[in-house]
Structure formats: structure tokens, C-alpha cells
C-alpha positions as a Markdown table, in Angstrom:
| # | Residue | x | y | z |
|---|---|---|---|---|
| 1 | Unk | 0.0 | 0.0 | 0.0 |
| 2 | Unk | 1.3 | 3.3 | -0.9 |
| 3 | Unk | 1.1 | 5.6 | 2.2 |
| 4 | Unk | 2.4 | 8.8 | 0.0 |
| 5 | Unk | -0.2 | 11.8 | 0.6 |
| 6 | Unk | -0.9 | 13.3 | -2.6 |
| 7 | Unk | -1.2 | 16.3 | -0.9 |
| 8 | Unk | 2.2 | 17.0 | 0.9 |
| 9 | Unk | 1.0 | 20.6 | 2.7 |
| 10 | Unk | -2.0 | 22.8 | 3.0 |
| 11 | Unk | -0.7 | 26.3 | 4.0 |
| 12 | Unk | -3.8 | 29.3 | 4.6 |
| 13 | Unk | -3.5 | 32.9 | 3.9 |
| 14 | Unk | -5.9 | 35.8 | 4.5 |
| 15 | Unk | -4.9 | 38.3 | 1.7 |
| 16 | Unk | -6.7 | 41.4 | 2.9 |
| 17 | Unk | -9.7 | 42.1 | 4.5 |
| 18 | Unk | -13.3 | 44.1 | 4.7 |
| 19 | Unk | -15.2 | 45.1 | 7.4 |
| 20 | Unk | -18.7 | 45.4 | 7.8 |
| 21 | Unk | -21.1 | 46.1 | 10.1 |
| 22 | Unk | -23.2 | 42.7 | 10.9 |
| 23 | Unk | -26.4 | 44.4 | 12.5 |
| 24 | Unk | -26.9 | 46.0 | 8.5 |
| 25 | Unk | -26.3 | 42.5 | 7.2 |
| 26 | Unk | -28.9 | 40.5 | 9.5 |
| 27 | Unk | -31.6 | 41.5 | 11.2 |
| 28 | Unk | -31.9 | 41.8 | 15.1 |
| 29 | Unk | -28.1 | 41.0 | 15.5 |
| 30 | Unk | -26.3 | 43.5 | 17.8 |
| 31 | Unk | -24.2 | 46.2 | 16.8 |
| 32 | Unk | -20.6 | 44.6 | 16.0 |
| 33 | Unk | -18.2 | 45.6 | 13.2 |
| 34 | Unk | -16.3 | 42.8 | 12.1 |
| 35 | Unk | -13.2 | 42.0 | 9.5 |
| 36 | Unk | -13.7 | 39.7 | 7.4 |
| 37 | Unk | -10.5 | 37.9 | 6.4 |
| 38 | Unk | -9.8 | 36.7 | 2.1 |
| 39 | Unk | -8.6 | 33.9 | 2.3 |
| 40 | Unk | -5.9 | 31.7 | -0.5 |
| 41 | Unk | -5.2 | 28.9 | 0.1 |
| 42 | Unk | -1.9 | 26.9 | -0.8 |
| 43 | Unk | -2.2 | 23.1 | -2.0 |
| 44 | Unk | 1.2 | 21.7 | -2.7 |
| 45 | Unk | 0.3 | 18.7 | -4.3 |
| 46 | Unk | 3.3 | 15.6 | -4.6 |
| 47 | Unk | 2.7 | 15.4 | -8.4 |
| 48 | Unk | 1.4 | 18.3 | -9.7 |
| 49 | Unk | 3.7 | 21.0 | -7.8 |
| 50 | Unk | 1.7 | 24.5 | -5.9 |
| 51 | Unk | -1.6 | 25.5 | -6.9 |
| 52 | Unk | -3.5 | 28.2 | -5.2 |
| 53 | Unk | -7.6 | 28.5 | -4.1 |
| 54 | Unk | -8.2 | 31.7 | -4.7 |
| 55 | Unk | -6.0 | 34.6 | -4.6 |
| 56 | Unk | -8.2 | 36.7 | -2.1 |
| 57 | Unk | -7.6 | 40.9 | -2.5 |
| 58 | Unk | -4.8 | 42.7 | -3.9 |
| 59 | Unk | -4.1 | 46.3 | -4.7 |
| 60 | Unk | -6.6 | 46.3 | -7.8 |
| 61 | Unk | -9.6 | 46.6 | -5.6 |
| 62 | Unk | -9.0 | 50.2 | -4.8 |
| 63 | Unk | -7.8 | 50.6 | -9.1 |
| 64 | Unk | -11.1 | 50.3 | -10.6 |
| 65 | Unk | -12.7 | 53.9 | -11.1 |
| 66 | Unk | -15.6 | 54.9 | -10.0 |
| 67 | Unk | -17.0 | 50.8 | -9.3 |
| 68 | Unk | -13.9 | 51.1 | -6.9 |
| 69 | Unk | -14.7 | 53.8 | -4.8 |
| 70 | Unk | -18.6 | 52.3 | -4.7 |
| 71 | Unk | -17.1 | 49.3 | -3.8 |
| 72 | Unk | -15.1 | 50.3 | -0.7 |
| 73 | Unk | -18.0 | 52.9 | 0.6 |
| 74 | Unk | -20.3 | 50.1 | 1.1 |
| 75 | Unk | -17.5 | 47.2 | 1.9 |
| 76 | Unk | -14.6 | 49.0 | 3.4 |
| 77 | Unk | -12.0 | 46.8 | 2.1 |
| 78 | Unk | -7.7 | 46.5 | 3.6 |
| 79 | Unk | -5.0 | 45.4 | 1.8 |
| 80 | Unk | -1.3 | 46.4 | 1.4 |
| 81 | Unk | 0.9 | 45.2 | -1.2 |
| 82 | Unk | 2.8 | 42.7 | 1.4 |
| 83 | Unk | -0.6 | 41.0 | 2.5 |
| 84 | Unk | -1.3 | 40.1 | -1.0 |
| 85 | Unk | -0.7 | 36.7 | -2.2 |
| 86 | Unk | 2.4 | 37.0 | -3.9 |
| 87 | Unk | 4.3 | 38.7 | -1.1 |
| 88 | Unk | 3.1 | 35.8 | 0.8 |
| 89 | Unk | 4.3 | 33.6 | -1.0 |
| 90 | Unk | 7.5 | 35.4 | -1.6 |
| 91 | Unk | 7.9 | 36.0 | 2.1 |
| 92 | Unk | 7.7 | 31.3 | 2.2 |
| 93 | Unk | 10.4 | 31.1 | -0.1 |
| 94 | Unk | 7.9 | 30.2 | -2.7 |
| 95 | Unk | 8.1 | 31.7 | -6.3 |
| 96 | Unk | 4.8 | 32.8 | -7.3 |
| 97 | Unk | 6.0 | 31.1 | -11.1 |
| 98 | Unk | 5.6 | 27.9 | -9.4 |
| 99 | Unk | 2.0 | 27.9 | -9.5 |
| 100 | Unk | 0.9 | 26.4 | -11.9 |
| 101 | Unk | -2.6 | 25.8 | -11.3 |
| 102 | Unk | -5.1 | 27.8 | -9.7 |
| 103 | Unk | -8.9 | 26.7 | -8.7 |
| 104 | Unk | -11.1 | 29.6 | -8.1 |
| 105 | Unk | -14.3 | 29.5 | -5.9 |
| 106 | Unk | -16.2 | 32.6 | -8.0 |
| 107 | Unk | -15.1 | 35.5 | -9.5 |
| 108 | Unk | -15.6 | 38.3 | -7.3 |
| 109 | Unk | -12.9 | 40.6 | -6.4 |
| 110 | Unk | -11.5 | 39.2 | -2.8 |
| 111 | Unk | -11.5 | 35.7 | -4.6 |
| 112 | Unk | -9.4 | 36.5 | -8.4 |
| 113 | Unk | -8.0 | 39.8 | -6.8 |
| 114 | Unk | -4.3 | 38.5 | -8.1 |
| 115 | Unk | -5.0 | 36.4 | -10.6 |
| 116 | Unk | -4.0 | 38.8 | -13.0 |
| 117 | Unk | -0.7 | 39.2 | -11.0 |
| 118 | Unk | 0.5 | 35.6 | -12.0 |
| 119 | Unk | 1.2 | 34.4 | -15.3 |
| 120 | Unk | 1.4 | 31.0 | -17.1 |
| 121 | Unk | -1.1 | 28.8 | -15.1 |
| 122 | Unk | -4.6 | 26.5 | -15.8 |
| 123 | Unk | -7.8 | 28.1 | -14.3 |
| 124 | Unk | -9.7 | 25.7 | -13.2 |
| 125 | Unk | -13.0 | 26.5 | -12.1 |
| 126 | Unk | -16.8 | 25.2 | -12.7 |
| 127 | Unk | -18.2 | 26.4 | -16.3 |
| 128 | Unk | -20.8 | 28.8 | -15.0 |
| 129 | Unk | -17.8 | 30.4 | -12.5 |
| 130 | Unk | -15.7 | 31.1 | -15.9 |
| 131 | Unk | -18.4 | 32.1 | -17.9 |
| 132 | Unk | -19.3 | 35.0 | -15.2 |
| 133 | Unk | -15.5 | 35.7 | -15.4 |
| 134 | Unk | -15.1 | 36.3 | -18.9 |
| 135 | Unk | -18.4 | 37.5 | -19.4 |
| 136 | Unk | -19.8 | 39.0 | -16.2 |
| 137 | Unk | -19.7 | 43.0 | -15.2 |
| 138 | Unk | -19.6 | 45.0 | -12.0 |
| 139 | Unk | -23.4 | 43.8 | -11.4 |
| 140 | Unk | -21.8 | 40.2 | -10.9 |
| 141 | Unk | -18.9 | 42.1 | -8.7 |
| 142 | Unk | -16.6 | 40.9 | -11.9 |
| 143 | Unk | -13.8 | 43.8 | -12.0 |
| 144 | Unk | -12.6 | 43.6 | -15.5 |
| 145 | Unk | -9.3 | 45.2 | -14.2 |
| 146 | Unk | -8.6 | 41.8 | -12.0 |
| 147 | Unk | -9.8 | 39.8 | -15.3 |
| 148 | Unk | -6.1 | 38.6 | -17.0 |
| 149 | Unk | -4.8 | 40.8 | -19.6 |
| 150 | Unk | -3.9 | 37.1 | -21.2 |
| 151 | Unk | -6.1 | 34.4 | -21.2 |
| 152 | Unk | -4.4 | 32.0 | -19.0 |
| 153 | Unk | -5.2 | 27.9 | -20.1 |
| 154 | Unk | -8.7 | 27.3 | -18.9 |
| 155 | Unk | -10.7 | 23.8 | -17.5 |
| 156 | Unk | -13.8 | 24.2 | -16.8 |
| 157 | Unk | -14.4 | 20.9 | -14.7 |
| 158 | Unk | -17.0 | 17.9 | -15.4 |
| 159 | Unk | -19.2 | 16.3 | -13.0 |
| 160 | Unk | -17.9 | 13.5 | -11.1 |
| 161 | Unk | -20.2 | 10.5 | -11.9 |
| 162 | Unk | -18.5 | 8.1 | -9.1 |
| 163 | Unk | -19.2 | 7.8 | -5.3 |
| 164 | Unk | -18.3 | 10.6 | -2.8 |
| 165 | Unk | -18.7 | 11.5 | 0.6 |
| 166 | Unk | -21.0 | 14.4 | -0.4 |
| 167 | Unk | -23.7 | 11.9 | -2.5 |
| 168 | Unk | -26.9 | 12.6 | -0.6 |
| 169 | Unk | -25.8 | 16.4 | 0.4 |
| 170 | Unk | -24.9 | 17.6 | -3.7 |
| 171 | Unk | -26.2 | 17.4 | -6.5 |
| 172 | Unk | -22.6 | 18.4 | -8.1 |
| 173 | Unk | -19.0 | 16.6 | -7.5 |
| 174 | Unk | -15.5 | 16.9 | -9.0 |
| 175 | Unk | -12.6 | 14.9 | -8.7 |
| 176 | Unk | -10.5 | 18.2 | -9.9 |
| 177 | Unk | -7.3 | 16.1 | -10.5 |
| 178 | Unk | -8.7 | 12.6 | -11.5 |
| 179 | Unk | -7.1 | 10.8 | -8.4 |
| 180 | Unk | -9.1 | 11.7 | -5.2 |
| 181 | Unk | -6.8 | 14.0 | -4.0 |
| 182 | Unk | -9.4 | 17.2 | -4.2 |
| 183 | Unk | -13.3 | 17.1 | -4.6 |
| 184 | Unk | -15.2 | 19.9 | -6.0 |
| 185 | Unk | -18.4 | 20.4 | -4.6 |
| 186 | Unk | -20.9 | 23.1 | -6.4 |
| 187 | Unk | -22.4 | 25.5 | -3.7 |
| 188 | Unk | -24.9 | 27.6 | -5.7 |
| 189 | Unk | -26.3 | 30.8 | -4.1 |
| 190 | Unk | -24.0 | 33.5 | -3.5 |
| 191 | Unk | -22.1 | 33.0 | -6.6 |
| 192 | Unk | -23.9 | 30.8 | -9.5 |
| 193 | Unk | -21.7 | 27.7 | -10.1 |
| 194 | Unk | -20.1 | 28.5 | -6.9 |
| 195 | Unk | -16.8 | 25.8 | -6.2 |
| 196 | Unk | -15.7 | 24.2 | -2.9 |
| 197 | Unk | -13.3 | 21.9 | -2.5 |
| 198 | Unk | -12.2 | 18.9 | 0.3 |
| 199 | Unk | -9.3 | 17.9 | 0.8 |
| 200 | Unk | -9.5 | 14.0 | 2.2 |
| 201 | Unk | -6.5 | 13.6 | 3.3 |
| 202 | Unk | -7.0 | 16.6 | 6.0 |
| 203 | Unk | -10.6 | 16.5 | 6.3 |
| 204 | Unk | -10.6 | 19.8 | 5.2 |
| 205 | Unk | -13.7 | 21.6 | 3.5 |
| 206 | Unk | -12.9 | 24.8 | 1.8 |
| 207 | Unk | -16.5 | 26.5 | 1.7 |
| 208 | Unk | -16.1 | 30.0 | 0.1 |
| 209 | Unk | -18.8 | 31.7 | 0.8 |
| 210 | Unk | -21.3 | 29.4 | 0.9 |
| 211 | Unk | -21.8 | 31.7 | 4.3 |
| 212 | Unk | -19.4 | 34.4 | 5.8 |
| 213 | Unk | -19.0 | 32.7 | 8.9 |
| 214 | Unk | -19.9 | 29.2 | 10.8 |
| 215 | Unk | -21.5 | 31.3 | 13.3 |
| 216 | Unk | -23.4 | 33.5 | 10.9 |
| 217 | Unk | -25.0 | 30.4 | 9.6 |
| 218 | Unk | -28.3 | 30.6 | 12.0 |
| 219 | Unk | -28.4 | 34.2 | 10.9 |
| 220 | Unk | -28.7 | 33.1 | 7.0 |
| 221 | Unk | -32.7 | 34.0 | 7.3 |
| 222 | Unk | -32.3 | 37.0 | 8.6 |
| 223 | Unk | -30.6 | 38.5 | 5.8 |
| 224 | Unk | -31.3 | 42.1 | 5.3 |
| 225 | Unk | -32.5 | 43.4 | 1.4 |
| 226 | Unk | -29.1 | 44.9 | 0.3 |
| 227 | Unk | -27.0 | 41.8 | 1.5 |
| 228 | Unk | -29.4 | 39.8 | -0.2 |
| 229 | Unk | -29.0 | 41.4 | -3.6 |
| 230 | Unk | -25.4 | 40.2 | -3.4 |
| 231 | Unk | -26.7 | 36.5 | -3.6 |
| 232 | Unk | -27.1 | 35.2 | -6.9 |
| 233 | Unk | -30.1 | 33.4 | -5.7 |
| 234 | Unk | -30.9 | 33.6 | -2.1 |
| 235 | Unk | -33.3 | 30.5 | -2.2 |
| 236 | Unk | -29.7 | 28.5 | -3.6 |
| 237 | Unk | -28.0 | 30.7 | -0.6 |
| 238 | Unk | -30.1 | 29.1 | 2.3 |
| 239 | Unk | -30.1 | 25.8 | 0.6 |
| 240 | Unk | -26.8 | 25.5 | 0.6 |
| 241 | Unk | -26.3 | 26.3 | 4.0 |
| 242 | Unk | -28.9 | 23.6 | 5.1 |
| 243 | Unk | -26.7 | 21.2 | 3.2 |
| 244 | Unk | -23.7 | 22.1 | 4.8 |
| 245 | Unk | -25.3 | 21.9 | 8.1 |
| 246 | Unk | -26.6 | 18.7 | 7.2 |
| 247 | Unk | -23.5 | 17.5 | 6.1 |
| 248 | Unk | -21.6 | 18.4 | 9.0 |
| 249 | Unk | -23.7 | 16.9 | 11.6 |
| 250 | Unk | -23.2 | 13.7 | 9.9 |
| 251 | Unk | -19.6 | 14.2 | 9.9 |
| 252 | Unk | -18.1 | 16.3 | 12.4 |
| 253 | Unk | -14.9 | 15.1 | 12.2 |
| 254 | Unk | -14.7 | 17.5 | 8.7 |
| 255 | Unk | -13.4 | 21.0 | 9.2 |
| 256 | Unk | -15.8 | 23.4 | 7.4 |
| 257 | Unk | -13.9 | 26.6 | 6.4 |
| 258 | Unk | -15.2 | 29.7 | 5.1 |
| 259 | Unk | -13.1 | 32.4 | 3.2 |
| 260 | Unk | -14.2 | 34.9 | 5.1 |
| 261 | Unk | -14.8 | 32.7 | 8.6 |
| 262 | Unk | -12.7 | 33.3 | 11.7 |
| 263 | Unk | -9.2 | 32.1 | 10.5 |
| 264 | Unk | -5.7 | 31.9 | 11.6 |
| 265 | Unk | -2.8 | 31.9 | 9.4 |
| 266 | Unk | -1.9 | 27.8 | 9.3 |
| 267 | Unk | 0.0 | 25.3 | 7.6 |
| 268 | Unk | -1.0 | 21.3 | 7.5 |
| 269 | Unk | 1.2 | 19.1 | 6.6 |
């Protein structure tokens, strides 16, 4: 039996951050401003080398004109050029050439905010998360200034027809890299097509923003009418959380982890 890990080390960033004010987002929660971490996350993988999910924000949010400064008025948004991906990366030694793959969750702007930053990679994403990338606008929170210049190789992934852990909780699987060693999972309703991934090997579940936080997930009904408008479909939105809850009350021993959920800076390996 081969007892390699195809995944050799998971290492998580936050990449910027924005703060909001909760009692605005849900209704009858108390007053508390919060920051919401963007978080990247690093998958060095014993075949296929580093590959990134996500590239949270980078310096482009606050470079987009006028959708900029209506961006950051209603979702106050940090990020300095050493909190962006690449620095981090720098900062571990790691080139930011090396990455030759990157999954992305959606396309708004604290999940693709570097991709235009690296060069000569696969995008790999669901087909309705790269068709809102190529061919959505501001109204889909697509910056076309995040967008790469260059059309990078893309793979827009097909469903998994084979048995998962998820059968029962989604109606969409992927095994991304054909040997088990990360599973797509779709998560409509913030973002159409919306991607997750697990990692096996760590019982890891990267989320995106399936919710903003596992404690916010109660609060998912209470969502005021301008937070709402942010969702794709809010009906997909609430439905995916009940399947995530679902899911993880069946399997507890699974990590759920939201890009925007409390988070610490951490490697597993």
C-alpha cells in the first residue's frame, strides 16, 4: 500500500480584509463591526507541484474607477501590497511562477483579486464560475481590471459521476485532478456555479462563501434586502447552507472553512 499523501501541505492565507457592520447585514443582530479575512489557500500537491484556491484581495480593488470607490464605501476593504498573495508567498520562499494551477471558488474581487498578478497557469473552475468571469460585469462584482490581460489555459471541470462522501448532500461533485486527492463540490447561491473543494487527506472543506462565517450560519434567514442582492439566488444561498449543516452533523470530524470565517494563518502538513 502506498502511504504517499498526494497532498504533501495545506498552508492558509488571509490576503486582505473588509469590514462590515453585521447588525446591517442581518436583522436583530447586535451592533458589532467585524473583519472579514480573504482567504488563499496553498495546496502543494506531490505530483502536480503548488496550486492556489483563490487569490483573495490585492491592490486592484482600490484601481477600478468609479465601481472602486462604490465598492469600498459600502464594503470598506484593507489590503497592502505585502498582504497580497504573492508577497506571501515570496515572504515562504515560494516563487509565485511555481504555480501552476489555480482553482477559483467565484469570480468576485477578494476571490481572483491577483490572478492577473501571476502568469502562465490553468484556471480551473466550474463552467458557469468562468463564464461569469469572462463575461460578467460589475453587477456580478466581476472587475474587468482583475480579469487577466492574457487568457491563462482554462478547465472548466465535469461532473464527477463516481461515489463521494457528499452523495446525498450535492447534487454536483468533482474529482479536480482525477485521483481523489481534491473534490469539488458546487455551492450555488452567492455565486452561480459557486466551487468548494475537500481535501481528504485533511478533512478539510474549503467553503467559500457558501456563508461568511460558521456562526453567521443561523443568521442566514435574517438577511437584510441589500446583502441579499449580493446573492445570486438567495433561495440557492439558504439551501446551501442547510446542506452544509446537514452534512456536517453527519460528519463532524470534517473542518468546514469559510473564506471569510474566523481564521488563523496555518499550515498542515
Amino acid at each position: 500500500m502506498d502511504d504517499i499523501r498526494k497532498v504533501r501541505s495545506v498552508k492558509l492565507y488571509a490576503c486582505g480584509c473588509c469590514e462590515n457592520e453585521l447588525r446591517h447585514v442581518f436583522s436583530g443582530y447586535p451592533s458589532e463591526k467585524r473583519r472579514f479575512p480573504a482567504l488563499s489557500v496553498l495546496i502543494t500537491h506531490e505530483r502536480l507541484g503548488n496550486i492556489l484556491y483563490d487569490t483573495g484581495y490585492s491592490e486592484l480593488i482600490y484601481e477600478n474607477g468609479l465601481v472602486s470607490k462604490i465598492y469600498n464605501s459600502l464594503n470598506r476593504t484593507y489590503i497592502s501590497k505585502d498582504e497580497t498573495i504573492i508577497s506571501k508567498l515570496e515572504a515562504d520562499g515560494i516563487s509565485p511562477d511555481s504555480v501552476k494551477k489555480i482553482i477559483i471558488s467565484h469570480a468576485h474581487p477578494d476571490h481572483i483579486g491577483a490572478l492577473r498578478l501571476f502568469g502562465g497557469y490553468e484556471l480551473i473552475s466550474t463552467p458557469k464560475v468562468i463564464n461569469t468571469l469572462y463575461t460578467g460585469n460589475c453587477f456580478d462584482l466581476v472587475f474587468r481590471n482583475m480579469v487577466p490581460e492574457k487568457q491563462p489555459k482554462l478547465r472548466a471541470l465535469k461532473k464527477y459521476n463516481g461515489k463521494t462522501i457528499f452523495d446525498g448532500y450535492f447534487k454536483k461533485t468533482y474529482d479536480i485532478f482525477a485521483d481523489g486527492s481534491v473534490i469539488g463540490i458546487e455551492l450555488d447561491g452567492h455565486a452561480d456555479g459557486q466551487l468548494g473543494i475537500f481535501l481528504p487527506e485533511y478533512d478539510l472543506l474549503f467553503a467559500a462563501d457558501a456563508c461568511w462565517g460558521e456562526d453567521l450560519m443561523p443568521h442566514a434567514e435574517k438577511m437584510r434586502f441589500i446583502p441579499k442582492l449580493i446573492q445570486h439566488s438567495y433561495r440557492q444561498y439558504l439551501d446551501s447552507i442547510k446542506r452544509l449543516r446537514a452534512f456536517s452533523s453527519e460528519h463532524p470530524e470534517i473542518k468546514i472553512i469559510f473564506s471569510h470565517g474566523a481564521m488563523q494563518e496555518k499550515k498542515y502538513e
